[in-house]
N, C-alpha and C positions, 0 to 999 in steps of 0.2 A: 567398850569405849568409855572414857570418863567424863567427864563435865569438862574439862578444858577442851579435850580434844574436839566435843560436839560445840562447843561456843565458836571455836577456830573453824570448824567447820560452817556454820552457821554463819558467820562471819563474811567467809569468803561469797557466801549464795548471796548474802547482802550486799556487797561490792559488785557484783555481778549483774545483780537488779538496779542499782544505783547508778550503772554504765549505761544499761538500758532505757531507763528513766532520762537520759538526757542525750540516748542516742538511739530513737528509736528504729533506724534500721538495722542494729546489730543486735546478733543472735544470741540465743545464750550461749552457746559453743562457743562464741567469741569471745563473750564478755567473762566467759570464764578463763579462755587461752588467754587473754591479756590481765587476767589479775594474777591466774595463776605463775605468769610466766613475769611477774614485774617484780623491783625491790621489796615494797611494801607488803606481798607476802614472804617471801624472806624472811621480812621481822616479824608480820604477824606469826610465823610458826615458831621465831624464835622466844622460848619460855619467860626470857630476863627483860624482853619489852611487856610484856601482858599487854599488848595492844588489842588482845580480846577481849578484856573486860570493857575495851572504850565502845562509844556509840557507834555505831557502824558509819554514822556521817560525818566523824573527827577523822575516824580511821580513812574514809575514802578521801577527803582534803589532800593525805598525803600521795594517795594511788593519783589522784587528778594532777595536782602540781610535778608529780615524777612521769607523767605522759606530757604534760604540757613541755619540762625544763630537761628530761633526760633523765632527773637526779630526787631523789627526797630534800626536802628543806627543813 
């Protein structure tokens, strides 16, 4: 595995914990079925955003606001 791929991994456990952090009856199996399954990783995996070099709390901004609105903003 190379370093992009463990940061993007890394990344996603972060958004997962961050879901958690502000819902804490949801499970991680959740929190990861609902990042896994949202736009936001879409783009996190896609290479031309590098949205995994960003902080994992910029990056989750966008996961919150596409739960909140349907959409990325």
């Amino acid at each position: 595995m190379n370093e992009q791929e463990q940061m993007k991994l890394d990344m996603v456990k972060n958004l997962a914990l961050l879901l958690i952090d502000n819902d804490s009856n949801l499970s991680m199996e959740d929190a990861l079925a609902t990042v896994l399954n949202s736009d936001t990783y879409t783009r996190l995996m896609r290479d031309s955003t590098r949205l995994y070099y960003q902080s994992p709390r910029y990056v989750y901004s966008f996961l919150e606001s596409e739960l909140k609105t349907g959409s990325i903003k």
